[in-house]
DRENFI-765203 format. One record per atom (N, C-alpha, C, O, CB): chain; atom name; x, y, z. Coordinates in steps of 0.001 Angstrom, whole numbers, plus 500000, padded with zeros to 6 digits. Atoms other than C-alpha are relative to their C-alpha. Glycine has a CB too. Example, Ala and Ser with C-alpha at 12.3 -4.5 7.8 and 13.67 -1.06 7.14 Angstrom:
% DRENFI-765203
A;N;500890;498810;500000
A;CA;512300;495500;507800
A;C;500900;501200;500000
A;O;501936;501181;500665
A;CB;499008;500027;501246
A;N;499180;498810;499940
A;CA;513670;498940;507140
A;C;499230;501090;500730
A;O;499739;502198;500899
A;CB;500414;500462;498585
% end
This chain:
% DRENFI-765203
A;N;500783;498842;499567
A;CA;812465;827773;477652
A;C;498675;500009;499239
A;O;498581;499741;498042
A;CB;500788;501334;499768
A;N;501316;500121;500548
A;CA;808914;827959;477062
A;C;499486;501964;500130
A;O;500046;502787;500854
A;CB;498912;498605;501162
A;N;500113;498649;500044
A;CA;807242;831507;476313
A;C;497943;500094;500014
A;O;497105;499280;499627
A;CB;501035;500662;498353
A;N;501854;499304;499617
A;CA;803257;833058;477059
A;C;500093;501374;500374
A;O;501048;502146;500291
A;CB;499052;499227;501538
A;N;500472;499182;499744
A;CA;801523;835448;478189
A;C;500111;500956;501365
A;O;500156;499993;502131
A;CB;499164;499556;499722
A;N;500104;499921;498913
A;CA;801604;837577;481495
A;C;498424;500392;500138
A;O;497805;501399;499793
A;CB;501035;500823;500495
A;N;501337;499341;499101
A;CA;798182;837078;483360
A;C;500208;500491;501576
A;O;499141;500612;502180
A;CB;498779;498771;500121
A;N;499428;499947;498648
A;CA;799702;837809;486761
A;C;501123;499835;500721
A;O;501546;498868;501354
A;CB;499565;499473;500469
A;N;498603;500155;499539
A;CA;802893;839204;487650
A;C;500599;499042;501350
A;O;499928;498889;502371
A;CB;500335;501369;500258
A;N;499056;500530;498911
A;CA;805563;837220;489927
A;C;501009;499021;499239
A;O;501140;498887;498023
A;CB;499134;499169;501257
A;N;499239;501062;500424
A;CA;808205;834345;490073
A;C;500267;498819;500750
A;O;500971;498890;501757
A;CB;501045;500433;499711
A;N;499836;501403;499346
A;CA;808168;830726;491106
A;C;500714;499739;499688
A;O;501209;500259;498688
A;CB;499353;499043;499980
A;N;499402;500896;500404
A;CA;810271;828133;491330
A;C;498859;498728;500877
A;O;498112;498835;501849
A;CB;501712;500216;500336
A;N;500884;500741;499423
A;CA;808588;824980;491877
A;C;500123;498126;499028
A;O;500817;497909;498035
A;CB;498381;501052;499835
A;N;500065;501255;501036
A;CA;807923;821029;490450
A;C;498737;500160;499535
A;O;497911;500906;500060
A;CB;500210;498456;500594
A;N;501413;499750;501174
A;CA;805037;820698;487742
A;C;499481;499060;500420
A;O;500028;498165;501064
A;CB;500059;499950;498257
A;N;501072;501176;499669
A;CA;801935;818682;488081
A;C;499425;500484;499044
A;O;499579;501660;498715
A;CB;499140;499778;501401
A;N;500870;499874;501374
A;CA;799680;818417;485102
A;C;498571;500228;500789
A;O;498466;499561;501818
A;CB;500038;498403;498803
A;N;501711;499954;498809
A;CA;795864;819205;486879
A;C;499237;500615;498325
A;O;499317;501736;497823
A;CB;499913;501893;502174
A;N;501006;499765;500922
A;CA;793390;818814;483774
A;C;498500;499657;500741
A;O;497601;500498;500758
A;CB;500323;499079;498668
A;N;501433;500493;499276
A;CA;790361;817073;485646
A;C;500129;500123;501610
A;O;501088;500354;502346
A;CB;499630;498254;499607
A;N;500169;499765;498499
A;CA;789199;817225;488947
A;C;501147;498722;500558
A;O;502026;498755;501419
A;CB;498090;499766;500583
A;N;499200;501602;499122
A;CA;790739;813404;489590
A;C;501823;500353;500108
A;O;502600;499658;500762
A;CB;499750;498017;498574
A;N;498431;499378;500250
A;CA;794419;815273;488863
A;C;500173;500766;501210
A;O;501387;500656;501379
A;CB;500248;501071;498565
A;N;500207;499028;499192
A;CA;794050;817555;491613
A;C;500805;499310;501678
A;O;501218;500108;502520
A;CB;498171;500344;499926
A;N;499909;500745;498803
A;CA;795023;814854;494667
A;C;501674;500038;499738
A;O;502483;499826;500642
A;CB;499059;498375;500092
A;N;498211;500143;500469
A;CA;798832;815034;492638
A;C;500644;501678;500852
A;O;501707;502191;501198
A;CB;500279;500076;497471
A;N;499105;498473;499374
A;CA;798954;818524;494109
A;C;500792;500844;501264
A;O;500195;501449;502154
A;CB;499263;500781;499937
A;N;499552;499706;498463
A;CA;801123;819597;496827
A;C;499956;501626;500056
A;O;499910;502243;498991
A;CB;501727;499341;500410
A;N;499985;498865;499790
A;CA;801108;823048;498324
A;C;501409;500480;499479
A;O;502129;499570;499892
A;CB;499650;500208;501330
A;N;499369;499253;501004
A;CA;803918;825105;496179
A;C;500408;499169;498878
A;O;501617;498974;498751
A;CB;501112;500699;500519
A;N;499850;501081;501439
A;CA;803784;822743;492898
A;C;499706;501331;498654
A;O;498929;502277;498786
A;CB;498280;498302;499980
A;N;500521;499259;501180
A;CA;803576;824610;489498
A;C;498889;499163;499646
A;O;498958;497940;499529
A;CB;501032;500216;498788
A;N;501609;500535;501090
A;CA;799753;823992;487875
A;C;500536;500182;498738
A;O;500933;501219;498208
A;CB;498288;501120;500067
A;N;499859;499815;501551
A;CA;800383;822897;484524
A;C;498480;499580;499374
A;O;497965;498513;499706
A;CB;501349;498906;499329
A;N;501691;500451;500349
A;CA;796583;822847;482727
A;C;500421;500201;498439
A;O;501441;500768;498047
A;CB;498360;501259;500732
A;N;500244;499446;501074
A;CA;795584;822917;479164
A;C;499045;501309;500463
A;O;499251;502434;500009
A;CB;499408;498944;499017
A;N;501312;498703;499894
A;CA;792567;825314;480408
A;C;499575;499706;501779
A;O;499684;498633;502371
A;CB;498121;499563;498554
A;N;500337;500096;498726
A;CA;791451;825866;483863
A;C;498815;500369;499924
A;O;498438;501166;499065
A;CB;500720;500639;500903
A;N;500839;499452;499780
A;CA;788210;825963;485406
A;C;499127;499778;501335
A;O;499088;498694;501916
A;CB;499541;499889;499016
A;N;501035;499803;498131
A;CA;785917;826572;488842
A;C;500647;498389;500951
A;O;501240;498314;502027
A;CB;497200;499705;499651
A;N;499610;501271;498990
A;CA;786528;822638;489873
A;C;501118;500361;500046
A;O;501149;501156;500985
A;CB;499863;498436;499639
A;N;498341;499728;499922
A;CA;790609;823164;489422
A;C;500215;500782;501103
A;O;501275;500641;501712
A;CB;500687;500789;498726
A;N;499702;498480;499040
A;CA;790026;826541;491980
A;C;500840;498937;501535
A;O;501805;499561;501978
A;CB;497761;501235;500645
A;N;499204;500649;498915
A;CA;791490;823868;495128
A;C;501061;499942;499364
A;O;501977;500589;499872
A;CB;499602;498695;500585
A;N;498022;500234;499754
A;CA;794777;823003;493738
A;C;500574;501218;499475
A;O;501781;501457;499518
A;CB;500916;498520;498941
A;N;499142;499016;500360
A;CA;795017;826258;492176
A;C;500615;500801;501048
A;O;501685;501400;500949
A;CB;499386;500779;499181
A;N;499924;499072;498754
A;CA;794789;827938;495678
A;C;501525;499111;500230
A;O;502449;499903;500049
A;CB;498449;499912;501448
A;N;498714;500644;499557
A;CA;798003;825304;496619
A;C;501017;500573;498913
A;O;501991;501025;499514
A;CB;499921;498248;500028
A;N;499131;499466;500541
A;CA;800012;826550;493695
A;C;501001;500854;500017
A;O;500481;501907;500387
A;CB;499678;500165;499564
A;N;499040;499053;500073
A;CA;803201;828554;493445
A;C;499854;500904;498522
A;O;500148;502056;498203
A;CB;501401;499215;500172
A;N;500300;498905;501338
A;CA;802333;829755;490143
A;C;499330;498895;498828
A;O;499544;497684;498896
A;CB;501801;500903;499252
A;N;500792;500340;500654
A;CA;800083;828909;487312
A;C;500355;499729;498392
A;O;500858;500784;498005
A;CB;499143;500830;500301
A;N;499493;500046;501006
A;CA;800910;827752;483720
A;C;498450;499292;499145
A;O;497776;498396;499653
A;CB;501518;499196;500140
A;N;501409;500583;501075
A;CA;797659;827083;480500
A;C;501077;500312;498796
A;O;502041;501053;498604
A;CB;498012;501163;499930
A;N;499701;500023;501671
A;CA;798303;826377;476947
A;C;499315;500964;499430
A;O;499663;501338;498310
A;CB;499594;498700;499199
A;N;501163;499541;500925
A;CA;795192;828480;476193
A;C;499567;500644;500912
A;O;499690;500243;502069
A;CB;498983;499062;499303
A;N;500748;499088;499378
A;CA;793278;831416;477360
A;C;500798;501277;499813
A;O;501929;501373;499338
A;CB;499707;499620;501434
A;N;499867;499112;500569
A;CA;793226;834784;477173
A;C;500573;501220;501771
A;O;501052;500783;502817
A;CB;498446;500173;498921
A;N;499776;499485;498833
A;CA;793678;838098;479741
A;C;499140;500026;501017
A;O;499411;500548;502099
A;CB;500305;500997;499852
A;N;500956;499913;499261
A;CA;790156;837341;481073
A;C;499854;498946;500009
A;O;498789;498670;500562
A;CB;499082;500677;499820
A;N;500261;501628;499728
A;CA;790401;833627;480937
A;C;499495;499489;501407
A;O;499088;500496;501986
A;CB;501378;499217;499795
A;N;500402;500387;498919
A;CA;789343;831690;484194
A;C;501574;500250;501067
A;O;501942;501122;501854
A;CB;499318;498402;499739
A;N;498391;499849;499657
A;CA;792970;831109;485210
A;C;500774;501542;500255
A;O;501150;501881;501377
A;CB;500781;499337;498680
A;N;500405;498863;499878
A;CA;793519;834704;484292
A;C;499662;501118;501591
A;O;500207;501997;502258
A;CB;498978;499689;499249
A;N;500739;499222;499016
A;CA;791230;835826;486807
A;C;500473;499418;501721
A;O;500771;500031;502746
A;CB;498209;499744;499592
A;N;500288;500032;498418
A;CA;791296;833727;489766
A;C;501819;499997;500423
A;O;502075;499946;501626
A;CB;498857;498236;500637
A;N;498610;499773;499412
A;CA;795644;834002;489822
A;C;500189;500978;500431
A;O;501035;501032;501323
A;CB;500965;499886;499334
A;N;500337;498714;499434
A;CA;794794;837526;490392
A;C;500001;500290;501298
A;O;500714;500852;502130
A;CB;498931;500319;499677
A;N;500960;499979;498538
A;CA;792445;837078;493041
A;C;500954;499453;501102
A;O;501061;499823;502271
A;CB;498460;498877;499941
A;N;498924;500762;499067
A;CA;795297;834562;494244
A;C;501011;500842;500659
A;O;501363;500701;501831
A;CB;500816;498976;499197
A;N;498539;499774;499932
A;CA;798349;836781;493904
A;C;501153;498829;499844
A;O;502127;498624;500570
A;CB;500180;500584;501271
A;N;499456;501171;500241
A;CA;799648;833795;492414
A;C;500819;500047;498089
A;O;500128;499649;497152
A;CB;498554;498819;500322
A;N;499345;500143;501210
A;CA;802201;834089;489109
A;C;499161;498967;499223
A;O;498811;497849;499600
A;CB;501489;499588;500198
A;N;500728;501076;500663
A;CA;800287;832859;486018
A;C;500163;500515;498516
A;O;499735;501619;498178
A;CB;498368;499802;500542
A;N;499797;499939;501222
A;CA;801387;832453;482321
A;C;499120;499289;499424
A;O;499011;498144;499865
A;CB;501118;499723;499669
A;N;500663;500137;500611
A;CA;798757;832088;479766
A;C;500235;499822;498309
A;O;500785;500731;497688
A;CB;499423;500756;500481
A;N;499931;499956;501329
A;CA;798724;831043;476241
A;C;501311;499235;499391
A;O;501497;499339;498178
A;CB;499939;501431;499639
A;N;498979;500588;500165
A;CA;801920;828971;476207
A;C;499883;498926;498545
A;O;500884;498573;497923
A;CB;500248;499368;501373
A;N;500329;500786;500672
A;CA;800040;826695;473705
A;C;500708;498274;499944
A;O;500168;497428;499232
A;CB;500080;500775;498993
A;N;499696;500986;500245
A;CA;802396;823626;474315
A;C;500428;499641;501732
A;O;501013;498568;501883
A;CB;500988;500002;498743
A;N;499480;499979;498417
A;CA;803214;823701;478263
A;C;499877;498094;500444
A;O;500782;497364;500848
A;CB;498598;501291;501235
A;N;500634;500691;499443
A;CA;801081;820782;479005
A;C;500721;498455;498861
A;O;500636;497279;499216
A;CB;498292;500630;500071
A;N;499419;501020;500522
A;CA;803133;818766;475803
A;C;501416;499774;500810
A;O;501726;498769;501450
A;CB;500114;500247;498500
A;N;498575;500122;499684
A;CA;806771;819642;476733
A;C;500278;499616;501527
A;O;501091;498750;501850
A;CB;500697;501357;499652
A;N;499986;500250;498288
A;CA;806243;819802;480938
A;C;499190;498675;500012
A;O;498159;498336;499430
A;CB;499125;501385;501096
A;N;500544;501369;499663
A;CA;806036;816243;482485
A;C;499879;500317;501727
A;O;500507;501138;502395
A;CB;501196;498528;499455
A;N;499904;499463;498714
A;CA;804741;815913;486006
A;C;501615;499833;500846
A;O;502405;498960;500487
A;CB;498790;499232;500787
A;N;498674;500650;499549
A;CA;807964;815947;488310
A;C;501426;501286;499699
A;O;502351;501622;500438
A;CB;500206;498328;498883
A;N;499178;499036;500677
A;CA;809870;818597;486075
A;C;500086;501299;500942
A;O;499139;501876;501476
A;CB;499378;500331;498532
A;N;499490;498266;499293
A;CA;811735;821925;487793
A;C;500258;501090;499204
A;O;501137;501313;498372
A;CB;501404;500054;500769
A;N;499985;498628;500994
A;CA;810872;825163;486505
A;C;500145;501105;501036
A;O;499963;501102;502253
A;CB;498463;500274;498981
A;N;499740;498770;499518
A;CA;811722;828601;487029
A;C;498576;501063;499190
A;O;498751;501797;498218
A;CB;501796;500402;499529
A;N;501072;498662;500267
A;CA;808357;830868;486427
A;C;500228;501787;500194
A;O;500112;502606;501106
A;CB;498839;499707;501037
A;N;499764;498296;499747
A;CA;809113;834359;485777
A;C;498652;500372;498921
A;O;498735;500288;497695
A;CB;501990;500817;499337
A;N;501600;499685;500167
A;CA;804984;835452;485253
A;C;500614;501546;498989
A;O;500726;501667;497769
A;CB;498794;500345;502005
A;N;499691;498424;500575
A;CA;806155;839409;484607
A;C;500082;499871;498605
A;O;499305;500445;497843
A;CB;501454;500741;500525
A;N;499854;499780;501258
A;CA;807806;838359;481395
A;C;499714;498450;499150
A;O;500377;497777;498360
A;CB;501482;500680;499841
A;N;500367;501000;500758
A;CA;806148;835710;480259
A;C;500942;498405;499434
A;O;500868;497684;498439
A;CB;499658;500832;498985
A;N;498799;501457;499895
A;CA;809065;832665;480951
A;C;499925;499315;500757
A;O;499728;499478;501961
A;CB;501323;500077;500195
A;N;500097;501278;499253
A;CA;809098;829466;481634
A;C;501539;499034;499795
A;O;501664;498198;498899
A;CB;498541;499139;499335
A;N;498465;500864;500081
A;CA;813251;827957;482365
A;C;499331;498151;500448
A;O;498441;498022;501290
A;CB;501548;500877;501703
A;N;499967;500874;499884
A;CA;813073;824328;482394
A;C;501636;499528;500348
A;O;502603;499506;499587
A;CB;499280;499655;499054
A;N;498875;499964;499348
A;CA;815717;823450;485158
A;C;500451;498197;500027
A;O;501499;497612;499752
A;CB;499708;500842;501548
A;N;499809;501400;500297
A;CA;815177;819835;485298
A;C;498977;499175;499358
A;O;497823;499590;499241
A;CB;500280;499403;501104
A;N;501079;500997;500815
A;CA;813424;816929;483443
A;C;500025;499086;500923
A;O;500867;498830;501784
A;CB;500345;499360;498449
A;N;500248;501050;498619
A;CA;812026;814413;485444
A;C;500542;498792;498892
A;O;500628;497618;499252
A;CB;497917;499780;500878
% end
C-alpha cells in the first residue's frame, strides 16, 4: 500500500504506466493509471485517457492537482515514491478520497 495526498476525490482500478516525458505518453491506453514523478501541460493528452492520476510530488495547486479536477479524474499527490515502487503493467486499486494506493498485482 502506498499513501498521498487527496487532490481529487474518486476510485480506480486500473494498470500503471509511468508517463514522465512526452515520448511516454504513446504507452497510454484509455483507463490506465498515470504514474508521473510531476506532471505538466505536455502530459494533459494521456492525462485526459486516465482512470486516475498518481505524482510523487506536488502540492493542492500542483498542475496535476488542477487539471484532475477539471478532469473529474481521481488523483493522489505527494506519494513521494509511486514512480519507484509502481512498474509499468502493475494493478492497483486507487481510492483518491483517502489518499490509497492497494497494489493488487506486480507485473
Amino acid at each position: 500500500q502506498l499513501n498521498g495526498s487527496c487532490a481529487s476525490p474518486g476510485k480506480a482500478r486500473g494498470i500503471c504506466k509511468i508517463v514522465n516525458i512526452t515520448e511516454d505518453m504513446k504507452k497510454m491506453e484509455q483507463g490506465n493509471i498515470l504514474i508521473s514523478i510531476v506532471t505538466n501541460p505536455d502530459l494533459v493528452p494521456a492525462m485526459k485517457k486516465a482512470a486516475a492520476i498518481i505524482t510523487n510530488i506536488g502540492g493542492i495547486t500542483c498542475h496535476a492537482a488542477i487539471v484532475s479536477r477539471e478532469l473529474g479524474i481521481p488523483c493522489i499527490i505527494g506519494t513521494r515514491i509511486a514512480t519507484k515502487v509502481l512498474k509499468d503493467g502493475d494493478l492497483v486499486d486507487v481510492d483518491a478520497t483517502h489518499g490509497r494506493i492497494i497494489i493488487l498485482k506486480k507485473q
